[in-house]
CHARMM internal coordinates of N, CA and C (Angstrom, degrees):
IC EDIT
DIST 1 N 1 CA 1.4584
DIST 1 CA 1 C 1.5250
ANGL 1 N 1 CA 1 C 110.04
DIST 1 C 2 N 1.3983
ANGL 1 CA 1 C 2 N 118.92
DIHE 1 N 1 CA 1 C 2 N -48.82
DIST 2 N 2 CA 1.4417
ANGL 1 C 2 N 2 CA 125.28
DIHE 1 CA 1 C 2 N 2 CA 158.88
DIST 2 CA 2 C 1.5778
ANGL 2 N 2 CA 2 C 114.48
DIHE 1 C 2 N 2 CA 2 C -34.01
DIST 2 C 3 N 0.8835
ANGL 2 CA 2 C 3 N 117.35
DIHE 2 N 2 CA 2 C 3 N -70.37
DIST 3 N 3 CA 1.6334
ANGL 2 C 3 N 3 CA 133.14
DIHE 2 CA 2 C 3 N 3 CA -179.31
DIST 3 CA 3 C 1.5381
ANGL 3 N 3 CA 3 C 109.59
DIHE 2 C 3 N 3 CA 3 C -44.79
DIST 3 C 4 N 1.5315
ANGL 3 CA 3 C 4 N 116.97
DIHE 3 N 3 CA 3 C 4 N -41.76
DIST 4 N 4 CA 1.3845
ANGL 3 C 4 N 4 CA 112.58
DIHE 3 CA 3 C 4 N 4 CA 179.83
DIST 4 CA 4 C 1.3889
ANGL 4 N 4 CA 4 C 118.64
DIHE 3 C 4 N 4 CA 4 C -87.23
DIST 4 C 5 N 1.4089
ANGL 4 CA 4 C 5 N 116.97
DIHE 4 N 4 CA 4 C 5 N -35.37
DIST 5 N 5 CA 1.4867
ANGL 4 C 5 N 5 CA 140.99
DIHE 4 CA 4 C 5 N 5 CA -169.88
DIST 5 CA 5 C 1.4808
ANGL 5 N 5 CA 5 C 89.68
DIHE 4 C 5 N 5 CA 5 C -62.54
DIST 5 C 6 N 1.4498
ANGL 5 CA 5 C 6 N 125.64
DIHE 5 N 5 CA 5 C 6 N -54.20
DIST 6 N 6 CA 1.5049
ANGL 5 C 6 N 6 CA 109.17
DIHE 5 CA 5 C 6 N 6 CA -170.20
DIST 6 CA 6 C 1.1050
ANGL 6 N 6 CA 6 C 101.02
DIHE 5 C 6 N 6 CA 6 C -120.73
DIST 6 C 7 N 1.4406
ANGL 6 CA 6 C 7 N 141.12
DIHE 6 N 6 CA 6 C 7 N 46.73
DIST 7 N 7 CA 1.3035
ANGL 6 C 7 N 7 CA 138.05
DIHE 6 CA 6 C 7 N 7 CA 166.07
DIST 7 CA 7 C 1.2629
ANGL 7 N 7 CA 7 C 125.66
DIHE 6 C 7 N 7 CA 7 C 52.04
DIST 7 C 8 N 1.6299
ANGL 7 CA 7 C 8 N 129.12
DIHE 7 N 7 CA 7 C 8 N 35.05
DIST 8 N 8 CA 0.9351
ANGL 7 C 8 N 8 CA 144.37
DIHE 7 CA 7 C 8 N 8 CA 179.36
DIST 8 CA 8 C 2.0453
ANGL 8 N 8 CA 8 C 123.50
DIHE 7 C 8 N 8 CA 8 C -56.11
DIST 8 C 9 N 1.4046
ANGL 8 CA 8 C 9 N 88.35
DIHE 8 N 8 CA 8 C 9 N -42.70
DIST 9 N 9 CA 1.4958
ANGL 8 C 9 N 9 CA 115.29
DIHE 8 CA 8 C 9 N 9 CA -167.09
DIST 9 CA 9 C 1.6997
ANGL 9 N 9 CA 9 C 100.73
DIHE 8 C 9 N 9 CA 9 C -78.71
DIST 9 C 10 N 1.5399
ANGL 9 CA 9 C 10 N 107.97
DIHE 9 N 9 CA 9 C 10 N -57.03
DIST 10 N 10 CA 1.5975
ANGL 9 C 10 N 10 CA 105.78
DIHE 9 CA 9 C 10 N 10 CA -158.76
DIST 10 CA 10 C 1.6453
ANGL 10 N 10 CA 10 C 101.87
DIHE 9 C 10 N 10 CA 10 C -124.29
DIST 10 C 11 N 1.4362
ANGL 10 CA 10 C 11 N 91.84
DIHE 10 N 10 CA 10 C 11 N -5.29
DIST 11 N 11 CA 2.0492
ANGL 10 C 11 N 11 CA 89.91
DIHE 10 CA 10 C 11 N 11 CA -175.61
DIST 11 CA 11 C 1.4880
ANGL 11 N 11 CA 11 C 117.18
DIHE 10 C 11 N 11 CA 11 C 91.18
DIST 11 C 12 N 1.7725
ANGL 11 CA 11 C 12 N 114.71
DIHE 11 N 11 CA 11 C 12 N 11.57
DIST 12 N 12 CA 1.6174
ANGL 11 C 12 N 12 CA 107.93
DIHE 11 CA 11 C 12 N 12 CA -167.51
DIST 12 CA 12 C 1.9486
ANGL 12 N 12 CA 12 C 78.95
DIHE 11 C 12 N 12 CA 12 C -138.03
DIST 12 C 13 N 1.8077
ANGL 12 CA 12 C 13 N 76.24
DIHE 12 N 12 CA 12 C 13 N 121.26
DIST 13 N 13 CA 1.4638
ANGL 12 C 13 N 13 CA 92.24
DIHE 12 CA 12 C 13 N 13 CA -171.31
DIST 13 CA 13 C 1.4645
ANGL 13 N 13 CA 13 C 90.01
DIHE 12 C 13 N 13 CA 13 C -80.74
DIST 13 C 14 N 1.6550
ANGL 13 CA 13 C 14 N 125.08
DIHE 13 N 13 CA 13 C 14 N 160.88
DIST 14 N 14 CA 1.7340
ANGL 13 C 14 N 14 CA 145.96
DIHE 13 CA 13 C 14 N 14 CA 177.15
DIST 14 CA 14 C 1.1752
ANGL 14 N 14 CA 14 C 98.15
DIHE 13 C 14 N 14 CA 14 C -154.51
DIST 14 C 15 N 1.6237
ANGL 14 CA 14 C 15 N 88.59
DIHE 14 N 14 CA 14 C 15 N 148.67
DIST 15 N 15 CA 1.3696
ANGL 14 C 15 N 15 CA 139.59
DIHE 14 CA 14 C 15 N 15 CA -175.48
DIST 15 CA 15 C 1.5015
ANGL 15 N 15 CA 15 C 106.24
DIHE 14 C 15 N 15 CA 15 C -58.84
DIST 15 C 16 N 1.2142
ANGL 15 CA 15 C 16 N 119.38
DIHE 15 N 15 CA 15 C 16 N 154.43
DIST 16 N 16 CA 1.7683
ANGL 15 C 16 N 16 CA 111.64
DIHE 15 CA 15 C 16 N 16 CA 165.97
DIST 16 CA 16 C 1.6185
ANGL 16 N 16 CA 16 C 105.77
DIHE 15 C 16 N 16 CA 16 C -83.60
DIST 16 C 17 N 1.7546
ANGL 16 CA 16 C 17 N 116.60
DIHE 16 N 16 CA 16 C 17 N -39.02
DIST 17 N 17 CA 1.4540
ANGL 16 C 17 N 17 CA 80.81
DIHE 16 CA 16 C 17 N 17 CA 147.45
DIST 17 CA 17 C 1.6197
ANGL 17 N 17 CA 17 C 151.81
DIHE 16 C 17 N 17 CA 17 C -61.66
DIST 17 C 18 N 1.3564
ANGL 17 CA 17 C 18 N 99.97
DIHE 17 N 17 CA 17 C 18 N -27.57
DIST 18 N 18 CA 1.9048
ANGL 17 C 18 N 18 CA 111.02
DIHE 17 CA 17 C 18 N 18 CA -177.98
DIST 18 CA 18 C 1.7491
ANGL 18 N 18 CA 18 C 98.21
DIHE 17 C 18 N 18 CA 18 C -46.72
DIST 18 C 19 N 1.7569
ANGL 18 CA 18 C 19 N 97.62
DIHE 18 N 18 CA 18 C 19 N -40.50
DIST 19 N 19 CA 1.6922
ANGL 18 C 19 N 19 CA 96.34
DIHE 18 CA 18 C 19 N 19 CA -150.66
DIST 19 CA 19 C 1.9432
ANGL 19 N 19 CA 19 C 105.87
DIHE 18 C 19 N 19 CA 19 C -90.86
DIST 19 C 20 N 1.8339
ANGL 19 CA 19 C 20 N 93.00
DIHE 19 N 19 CA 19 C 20 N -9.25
DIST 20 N 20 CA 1.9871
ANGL 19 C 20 N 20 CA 82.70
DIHE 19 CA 19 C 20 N 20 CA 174.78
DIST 20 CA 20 C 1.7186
ANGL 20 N 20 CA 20 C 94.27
DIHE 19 C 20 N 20 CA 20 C -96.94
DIST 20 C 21 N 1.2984
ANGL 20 CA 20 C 21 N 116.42
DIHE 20 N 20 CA 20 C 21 N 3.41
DIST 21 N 21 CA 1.8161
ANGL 20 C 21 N 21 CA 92.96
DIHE 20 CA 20 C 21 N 21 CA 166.62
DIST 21 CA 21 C 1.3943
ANGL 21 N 21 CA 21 C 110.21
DIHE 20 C 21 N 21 CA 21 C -110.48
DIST 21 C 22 N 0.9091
ANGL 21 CA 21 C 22 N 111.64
DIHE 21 N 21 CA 21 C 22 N 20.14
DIST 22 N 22 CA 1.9054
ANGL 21 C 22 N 22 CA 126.14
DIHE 21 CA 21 C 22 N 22 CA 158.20
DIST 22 CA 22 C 1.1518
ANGL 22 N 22 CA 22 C 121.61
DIHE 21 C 22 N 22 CA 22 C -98.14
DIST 22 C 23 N 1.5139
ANGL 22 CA 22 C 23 N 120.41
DIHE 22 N 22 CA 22 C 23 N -43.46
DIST 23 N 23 CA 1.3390
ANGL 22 C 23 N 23 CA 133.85
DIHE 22 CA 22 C 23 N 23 CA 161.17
DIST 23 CA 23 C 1.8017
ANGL 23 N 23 CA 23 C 119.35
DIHE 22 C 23 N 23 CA 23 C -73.60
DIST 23 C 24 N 1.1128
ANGL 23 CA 23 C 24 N 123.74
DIHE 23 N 23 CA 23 C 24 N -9.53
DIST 24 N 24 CA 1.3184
ANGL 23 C 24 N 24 CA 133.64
DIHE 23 CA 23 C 24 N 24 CA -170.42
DIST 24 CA 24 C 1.6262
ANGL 24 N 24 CA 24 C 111.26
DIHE 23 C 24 N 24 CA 24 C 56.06
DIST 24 C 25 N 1.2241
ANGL 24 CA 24 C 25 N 121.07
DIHE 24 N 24 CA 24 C 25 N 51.67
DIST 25 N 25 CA 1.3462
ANGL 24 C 25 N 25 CA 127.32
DIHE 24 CA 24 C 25 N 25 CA 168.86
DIST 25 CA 25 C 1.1271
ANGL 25 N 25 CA 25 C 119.26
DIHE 24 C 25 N 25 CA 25 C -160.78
DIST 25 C 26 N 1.4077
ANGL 25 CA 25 C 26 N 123.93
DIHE 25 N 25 CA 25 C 26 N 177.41
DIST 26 N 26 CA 1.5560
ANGL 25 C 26 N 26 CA 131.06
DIHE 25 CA 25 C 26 N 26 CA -146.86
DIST 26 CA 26 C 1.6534
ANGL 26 N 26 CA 26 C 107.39
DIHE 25 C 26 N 26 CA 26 C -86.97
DIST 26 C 27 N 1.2222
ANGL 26 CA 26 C 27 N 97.43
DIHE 26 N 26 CA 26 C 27 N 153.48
DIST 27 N 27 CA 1.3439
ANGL 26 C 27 N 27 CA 91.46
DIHE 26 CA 26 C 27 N 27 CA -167.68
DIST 27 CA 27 C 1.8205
ANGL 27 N 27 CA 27 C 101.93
DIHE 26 C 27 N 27 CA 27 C -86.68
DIST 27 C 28 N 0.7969
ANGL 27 CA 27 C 28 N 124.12
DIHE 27 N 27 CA 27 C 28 N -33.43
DIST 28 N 28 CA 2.0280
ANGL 27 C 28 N 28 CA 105.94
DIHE 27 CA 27 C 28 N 28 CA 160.75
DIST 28 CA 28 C 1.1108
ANGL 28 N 28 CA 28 C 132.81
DIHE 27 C 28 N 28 CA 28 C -41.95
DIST 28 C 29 N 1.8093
ANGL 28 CA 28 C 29 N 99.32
DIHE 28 N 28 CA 28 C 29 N -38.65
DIST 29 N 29 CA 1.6323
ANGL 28 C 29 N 29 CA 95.01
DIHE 28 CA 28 C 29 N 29 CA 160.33
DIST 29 CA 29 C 2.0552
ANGL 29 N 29 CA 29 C 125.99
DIHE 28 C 29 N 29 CA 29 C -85.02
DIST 29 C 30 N 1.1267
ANGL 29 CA 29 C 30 N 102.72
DIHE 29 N 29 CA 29 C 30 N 13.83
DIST 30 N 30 CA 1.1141
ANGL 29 C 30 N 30 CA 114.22
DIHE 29 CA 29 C 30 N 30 CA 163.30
DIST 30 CA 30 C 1.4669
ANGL 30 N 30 CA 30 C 117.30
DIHE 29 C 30 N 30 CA 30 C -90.75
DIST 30 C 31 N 1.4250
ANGL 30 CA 30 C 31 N 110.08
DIHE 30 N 30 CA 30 C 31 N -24.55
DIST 31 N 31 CA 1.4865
ANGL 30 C 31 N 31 CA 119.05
DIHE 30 CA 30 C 31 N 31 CA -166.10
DIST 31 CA 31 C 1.3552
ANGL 31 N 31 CA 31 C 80.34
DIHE 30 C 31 N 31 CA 31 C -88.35
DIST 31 C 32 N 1.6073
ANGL 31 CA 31 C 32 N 138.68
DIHE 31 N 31 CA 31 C 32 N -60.69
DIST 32 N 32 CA 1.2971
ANGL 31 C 32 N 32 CA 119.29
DIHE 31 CA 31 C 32 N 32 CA -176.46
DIST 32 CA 32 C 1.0322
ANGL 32 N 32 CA 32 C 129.63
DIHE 31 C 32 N 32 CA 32 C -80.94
DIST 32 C 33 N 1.0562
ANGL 32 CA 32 C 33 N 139.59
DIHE 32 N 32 CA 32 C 33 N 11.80
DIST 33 N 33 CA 1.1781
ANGL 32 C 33 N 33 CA 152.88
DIHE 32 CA 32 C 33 N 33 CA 141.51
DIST 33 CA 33 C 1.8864
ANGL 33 N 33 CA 33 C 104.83
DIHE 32 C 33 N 33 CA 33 C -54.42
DIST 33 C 34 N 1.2273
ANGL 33 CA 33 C 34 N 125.83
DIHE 33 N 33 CA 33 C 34 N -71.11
DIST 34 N 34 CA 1.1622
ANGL 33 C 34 N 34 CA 144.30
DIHE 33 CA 33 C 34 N 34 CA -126.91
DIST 34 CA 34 C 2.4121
ANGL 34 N 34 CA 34 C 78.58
DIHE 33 C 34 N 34 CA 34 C -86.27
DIST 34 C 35 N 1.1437
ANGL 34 CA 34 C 35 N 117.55
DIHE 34 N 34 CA 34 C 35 N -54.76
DIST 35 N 35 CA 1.5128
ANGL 34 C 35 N 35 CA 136.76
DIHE 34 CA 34 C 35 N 35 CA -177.14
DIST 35 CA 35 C 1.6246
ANGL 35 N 35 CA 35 C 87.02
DIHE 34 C 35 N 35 CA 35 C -67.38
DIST 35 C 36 N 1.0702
ANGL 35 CA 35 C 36 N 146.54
DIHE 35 N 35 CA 35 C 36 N -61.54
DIST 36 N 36 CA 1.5453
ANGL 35 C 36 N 36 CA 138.19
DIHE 35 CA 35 C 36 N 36 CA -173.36
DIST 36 CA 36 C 1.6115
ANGL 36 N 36 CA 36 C 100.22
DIHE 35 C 36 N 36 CA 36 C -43.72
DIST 36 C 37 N 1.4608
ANGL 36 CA 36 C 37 N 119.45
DIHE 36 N 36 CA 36 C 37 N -39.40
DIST 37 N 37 CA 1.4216
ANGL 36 C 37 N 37 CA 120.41
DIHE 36 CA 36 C 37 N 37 CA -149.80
DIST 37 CA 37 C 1.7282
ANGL 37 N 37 CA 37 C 103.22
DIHE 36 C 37 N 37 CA 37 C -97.47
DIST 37 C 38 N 1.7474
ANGL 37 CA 37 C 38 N 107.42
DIHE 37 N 37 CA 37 C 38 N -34.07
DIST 38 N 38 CA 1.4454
ANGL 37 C 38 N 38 CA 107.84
DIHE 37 CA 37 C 38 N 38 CA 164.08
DIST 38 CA 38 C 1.2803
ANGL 38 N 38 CA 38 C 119.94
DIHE 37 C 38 N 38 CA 38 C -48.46
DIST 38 C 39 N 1.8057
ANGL 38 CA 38 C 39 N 100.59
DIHE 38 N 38 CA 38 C 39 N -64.61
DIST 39 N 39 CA 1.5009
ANGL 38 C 39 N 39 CA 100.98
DIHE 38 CA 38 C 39 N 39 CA 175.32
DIST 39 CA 39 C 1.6016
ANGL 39 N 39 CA 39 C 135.74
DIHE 38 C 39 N 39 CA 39 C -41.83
DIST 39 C 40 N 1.2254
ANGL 39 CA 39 C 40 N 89.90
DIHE 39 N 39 CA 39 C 40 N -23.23
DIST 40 N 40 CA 1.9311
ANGL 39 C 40 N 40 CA 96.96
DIHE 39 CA 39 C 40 N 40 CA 175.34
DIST 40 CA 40 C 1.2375
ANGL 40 N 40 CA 40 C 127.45
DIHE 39 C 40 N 40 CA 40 C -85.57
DIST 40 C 41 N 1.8696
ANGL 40 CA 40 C 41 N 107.54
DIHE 40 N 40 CA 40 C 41 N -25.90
DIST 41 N 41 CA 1.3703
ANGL 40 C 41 N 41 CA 118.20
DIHE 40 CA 40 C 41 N 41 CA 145.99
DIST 41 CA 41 C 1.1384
ANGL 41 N 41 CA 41 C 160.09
DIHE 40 C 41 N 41 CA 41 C -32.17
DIST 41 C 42 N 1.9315
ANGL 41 CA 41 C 42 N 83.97
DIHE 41 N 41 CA 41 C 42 N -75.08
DIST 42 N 42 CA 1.4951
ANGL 41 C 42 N 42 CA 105.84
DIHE 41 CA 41 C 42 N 42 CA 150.29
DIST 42 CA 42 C 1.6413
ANGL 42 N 42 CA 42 C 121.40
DIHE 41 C 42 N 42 CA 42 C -43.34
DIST 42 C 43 N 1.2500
ANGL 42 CA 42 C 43 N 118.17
DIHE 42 N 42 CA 42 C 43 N -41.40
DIST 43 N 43 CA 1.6985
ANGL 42 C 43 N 43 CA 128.75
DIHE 42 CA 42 C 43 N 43 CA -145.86
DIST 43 CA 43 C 1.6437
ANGL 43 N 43 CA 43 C 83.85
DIHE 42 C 43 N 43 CA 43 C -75.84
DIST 43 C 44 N 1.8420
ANGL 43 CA 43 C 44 N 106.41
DIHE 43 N 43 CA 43 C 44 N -67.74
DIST 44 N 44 CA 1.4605
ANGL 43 C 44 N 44 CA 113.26
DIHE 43 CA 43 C 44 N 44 CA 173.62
DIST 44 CA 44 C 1.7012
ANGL 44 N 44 CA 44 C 133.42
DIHE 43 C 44 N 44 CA 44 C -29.43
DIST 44 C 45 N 1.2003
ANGL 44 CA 44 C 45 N 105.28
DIHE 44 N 44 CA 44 C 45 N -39.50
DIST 45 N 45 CA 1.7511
ANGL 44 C 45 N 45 CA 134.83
DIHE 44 CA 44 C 45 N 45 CA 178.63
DIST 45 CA 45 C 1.7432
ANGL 45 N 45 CA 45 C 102.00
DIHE 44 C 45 N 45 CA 45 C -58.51
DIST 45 C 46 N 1.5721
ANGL 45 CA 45 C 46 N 104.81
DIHE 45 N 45 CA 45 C 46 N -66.00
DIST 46 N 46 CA 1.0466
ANGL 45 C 46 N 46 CA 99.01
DIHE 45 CA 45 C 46 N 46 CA -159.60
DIST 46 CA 46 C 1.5874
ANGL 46 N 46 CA 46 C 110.42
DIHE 45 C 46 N 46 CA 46 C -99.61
DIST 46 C 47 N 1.4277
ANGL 46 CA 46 C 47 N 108.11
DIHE 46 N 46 CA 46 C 47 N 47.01
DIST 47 N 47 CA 1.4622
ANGL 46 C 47 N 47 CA 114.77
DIHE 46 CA 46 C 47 N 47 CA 172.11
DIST 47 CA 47 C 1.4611
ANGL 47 N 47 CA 47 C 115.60
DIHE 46 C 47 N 47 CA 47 C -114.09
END
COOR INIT
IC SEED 1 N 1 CA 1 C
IC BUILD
């Protein structure tokens, strides 16, 4: 979700909707999904 949300993978940034009707799920759980994965980032980053 990281990879698509900011274009990590191919360079073409998407929507959290673009990426829950690609994934076949809702886009809140994309939003939490997508904030679960910052937070672990962030946490990792600043250690």
């Amino acid at each position: 979700i990281i990879e698509m949300r900011y274009g990590l993978y191919n360079g073409k940034v998407r929507t959290q909707r673009e990426i829950a009707k690609m994934l076949g799920i809702s886009r809140s759980y994309v939003s939490r999904i997508e904030k679960k994965a910052l937070n672990k980032l962030f946490k990792e980053l600043s250690m």
